[in-house]
C-alpha positions in Angstrom: 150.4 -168.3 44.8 149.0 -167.0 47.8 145.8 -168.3 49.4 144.1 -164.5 49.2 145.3 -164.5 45.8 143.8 -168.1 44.4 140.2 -166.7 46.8 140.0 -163.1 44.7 137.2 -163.0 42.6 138.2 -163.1 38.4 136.2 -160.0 37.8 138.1 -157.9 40.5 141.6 -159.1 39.4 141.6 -156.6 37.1 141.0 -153.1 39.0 143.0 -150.1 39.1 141.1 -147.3 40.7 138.5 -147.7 43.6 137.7 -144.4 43.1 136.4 -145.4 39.3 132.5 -145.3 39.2 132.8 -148.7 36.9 134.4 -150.1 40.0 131.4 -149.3 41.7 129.5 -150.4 39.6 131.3 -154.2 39.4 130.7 -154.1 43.3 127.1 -154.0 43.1 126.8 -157.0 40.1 129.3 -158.6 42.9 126.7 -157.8 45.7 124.0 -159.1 43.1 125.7 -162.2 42.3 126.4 -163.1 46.1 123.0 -164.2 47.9 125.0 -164.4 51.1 126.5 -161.2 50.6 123.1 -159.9 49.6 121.4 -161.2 52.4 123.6 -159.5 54.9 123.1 -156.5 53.1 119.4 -156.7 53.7 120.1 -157.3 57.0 122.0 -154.5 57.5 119.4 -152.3 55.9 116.6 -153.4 58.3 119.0 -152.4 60.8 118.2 -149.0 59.5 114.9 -149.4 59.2 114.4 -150.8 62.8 116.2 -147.6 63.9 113.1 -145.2 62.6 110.4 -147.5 64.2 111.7 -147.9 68.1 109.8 -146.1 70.5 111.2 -142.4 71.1 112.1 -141.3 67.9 110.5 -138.3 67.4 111.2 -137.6 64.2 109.1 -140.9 63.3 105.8 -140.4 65.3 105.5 -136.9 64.3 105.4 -137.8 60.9 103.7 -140.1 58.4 106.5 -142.9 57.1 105.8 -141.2 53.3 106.5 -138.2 54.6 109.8 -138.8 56.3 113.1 -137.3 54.8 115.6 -140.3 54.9 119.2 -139.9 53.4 121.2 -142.7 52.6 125.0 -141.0 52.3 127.6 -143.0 50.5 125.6 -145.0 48.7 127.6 -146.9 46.2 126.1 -149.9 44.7 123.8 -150.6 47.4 120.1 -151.2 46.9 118.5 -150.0 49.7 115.0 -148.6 48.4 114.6 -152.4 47.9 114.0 -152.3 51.6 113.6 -148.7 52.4 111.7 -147.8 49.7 111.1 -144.0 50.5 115.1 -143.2 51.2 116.8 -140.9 48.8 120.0 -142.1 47.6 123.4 -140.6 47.0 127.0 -140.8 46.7 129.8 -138.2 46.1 130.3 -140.3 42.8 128.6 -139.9 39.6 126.6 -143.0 39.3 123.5 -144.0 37.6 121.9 -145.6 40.1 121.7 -143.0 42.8 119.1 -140.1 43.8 121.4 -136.9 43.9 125.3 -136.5 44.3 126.8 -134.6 46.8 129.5 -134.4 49.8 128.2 -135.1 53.3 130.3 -132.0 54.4 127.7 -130.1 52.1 124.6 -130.9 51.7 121.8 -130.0 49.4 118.8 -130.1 52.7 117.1 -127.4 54.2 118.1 -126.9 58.1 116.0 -129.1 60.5 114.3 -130.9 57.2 115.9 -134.6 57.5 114.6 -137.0 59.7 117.5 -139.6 59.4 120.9 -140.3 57.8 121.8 -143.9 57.4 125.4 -144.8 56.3 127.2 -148.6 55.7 130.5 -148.1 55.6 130.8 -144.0 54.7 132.1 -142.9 58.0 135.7 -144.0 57.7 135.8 -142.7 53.9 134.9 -138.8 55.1 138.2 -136.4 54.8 136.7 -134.4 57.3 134.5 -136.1 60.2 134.0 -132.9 62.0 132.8 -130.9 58.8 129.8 -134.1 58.7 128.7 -133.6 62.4 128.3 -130.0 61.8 126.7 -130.3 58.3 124.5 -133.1 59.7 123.5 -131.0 62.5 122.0 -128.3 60.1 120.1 -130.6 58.0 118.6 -133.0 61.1 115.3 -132.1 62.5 115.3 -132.2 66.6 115.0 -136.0 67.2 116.4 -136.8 64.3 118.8 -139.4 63.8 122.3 -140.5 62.4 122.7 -144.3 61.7 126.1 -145.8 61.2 127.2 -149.1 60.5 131.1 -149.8 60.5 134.2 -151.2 61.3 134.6 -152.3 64.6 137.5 -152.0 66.8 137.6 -155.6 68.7 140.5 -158.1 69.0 139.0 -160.4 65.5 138.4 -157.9 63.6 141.7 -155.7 64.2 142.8 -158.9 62.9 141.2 -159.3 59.9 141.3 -156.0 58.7 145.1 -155.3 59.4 146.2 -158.5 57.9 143.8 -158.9 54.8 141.9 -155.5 54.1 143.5 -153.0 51.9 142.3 -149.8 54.0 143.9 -148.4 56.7 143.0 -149.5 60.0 145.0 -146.9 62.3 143.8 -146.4 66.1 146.7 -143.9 66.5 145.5 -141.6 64.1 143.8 -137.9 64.0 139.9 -137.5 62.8 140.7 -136.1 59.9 142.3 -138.3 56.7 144.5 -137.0 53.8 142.4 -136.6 51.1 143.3 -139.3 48.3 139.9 -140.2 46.8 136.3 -140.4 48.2 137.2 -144.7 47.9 140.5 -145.0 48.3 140.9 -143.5 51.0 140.3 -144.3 54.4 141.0 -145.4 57.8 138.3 -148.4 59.2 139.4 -147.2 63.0 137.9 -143.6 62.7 134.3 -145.0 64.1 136.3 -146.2 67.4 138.3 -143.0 67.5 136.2 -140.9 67.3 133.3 -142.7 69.6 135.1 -144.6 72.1 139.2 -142.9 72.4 137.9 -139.5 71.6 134.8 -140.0 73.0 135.0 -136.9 75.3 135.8 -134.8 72.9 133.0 -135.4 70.3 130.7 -134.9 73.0 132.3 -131.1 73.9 132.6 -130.3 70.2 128.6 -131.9 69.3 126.6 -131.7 72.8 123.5 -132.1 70.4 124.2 -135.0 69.1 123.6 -137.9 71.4 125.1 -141.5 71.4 122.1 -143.1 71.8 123.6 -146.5 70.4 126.7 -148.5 70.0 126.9 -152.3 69.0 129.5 -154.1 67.9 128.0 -157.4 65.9 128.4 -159.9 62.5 131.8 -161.4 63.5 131.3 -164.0 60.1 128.6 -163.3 57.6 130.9 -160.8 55.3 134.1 -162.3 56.0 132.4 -166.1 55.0 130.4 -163.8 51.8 134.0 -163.3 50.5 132.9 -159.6 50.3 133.6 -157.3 47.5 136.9 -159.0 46.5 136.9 -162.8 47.5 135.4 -165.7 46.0 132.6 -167.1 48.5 133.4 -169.2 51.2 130.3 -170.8 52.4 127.4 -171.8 50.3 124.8 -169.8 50.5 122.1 -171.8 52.2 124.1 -171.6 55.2 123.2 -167.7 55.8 120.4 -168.8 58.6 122.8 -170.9 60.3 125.6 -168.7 60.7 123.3 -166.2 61.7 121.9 -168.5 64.4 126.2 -168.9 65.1 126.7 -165.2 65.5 123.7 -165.0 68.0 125.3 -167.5 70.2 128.4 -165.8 70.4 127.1 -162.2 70.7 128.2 -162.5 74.6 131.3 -162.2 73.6 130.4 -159.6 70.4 133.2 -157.3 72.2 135.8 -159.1 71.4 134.5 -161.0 68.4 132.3 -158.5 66.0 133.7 -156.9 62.8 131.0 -154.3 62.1 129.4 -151.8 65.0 126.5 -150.1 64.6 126.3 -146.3 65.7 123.1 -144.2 66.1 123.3 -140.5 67.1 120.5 -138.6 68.0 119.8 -134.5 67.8 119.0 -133.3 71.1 117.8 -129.9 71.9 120.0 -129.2 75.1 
């Protein structure tokens, strides 16, 4: 028996379509059931949340906090109101636990009504990445933001994510993926394409939408968290210390980080 066979988790053994709601729905009891995993999920929420408070976000000091329209696309069987409480949830999935179900190439907003987007992992999933941008662009108020967090492209996590992830992880491809399932299918090296080989071209096609951020970060916490799939591999009250390890080493987050965060910004130009 393999190693990565003995590490998956019982519950997951068993799963024949990602594109299943019920599979969903196992991944956030796996989440649940995982304070390490859950803790880096907080984590990555406050990443969102940190976005809407820095200084020059319009969107946020012309409005009360109340009052602000934030989206969370691709929601799955996260739990971000926990930390976000005003956000509005939603998936393109039928599941109980989300505000309103949609696809981010159409979206159920007014033009120039949303003040932010935030997105863990959704990216990489859409069929079409330019039918988002333009969709996105309708629905964002001027100022308003788009925050991404997903796979990075660096020399670890190509890695990890060729040798033990089930997705795709293609830096040769096009944009756009053929459409399997809204789980399924996928390709983790989009983010990179698009923003750093393609880079020229996203900013011809979307001169309003500014790259006002790109980080790459979190070179351990979910592979040690086991993730979705895999049993965990550290016990939990370590999550402060391999933090404190990650910090250290973000010098070299280039070559190191498996996750990047993205923020976009509507411009008026």
């Amino acid at each position: 028996m393999k190693i990565i066979d003995w590490l998956k988790l019982p519950e997951t053994r068993c799963i024949k379509d990602l594109d299943d709601p019920a599979t969903t729905l196992l991944h956030s009891d796996i989440v649940r059931k995982k304070p390490f995993l859950e803790r880096l999920y907080i984590d990555f929420y406050k990443q969102f949340e940190k976005a809407m408070t820095e200084p020059g976000n319009r969107a946020t000091a012309d409005s009360a906090p109340t009052r602000k329209l934030l989206v969370e696309l691709g929601s799955g069987g996260g739990f971000i109101k926990e930390v976000i409480a005003n956000v509005i949830t939603s998936d393109i999935l039928e599941l109980p636990n989300v505000d309103k179900v949609f696809s981010a190439t159409n979206m159920p907003f007014e033009e120039a009504s949303v003040d932010a987007f935030f997105m863990f992992d959704v990216l990489h999933h859409i069929a079409n990445p330019r039918g988002f941008f333009k969709e996105a662009l309708r629905c964002l108020k001027a100022g308003g933001r788009i925050v991404m967090i997903e796979p990075a492209n660096t020399l670890w996590s190509r890695f990890i994510y060729k040798n033990f992830h089930h997705e795709l992880f293609d830096t040769q491809a096009d944009w756009e993926l053929q459409e399997i399932g809204p789980v399924s299918h996928g390709n983790g090296a989009i983010p990179w394409i698009i923003f750093s080989r393609d880079r020229q071209v996203f900013e011809r096609e979307f001169p309003f939408l500014k790259v006002v951020r790109m980080s790459n970060h979190t070179p351990l916490r979910y592979l040690l968290s086991g993730g979705l799939t895999l049993r965990q591999l550290v016990p939990s009250f370590t999550y402060p210390l391999i933090k404190a390890i990650e910090y250290v080493l973000s010098p070299v987050r280039d070559y190191l980080g498996m996750f990047q965060t993205i923020e976009l910004k509507k411009v008026d130009r």
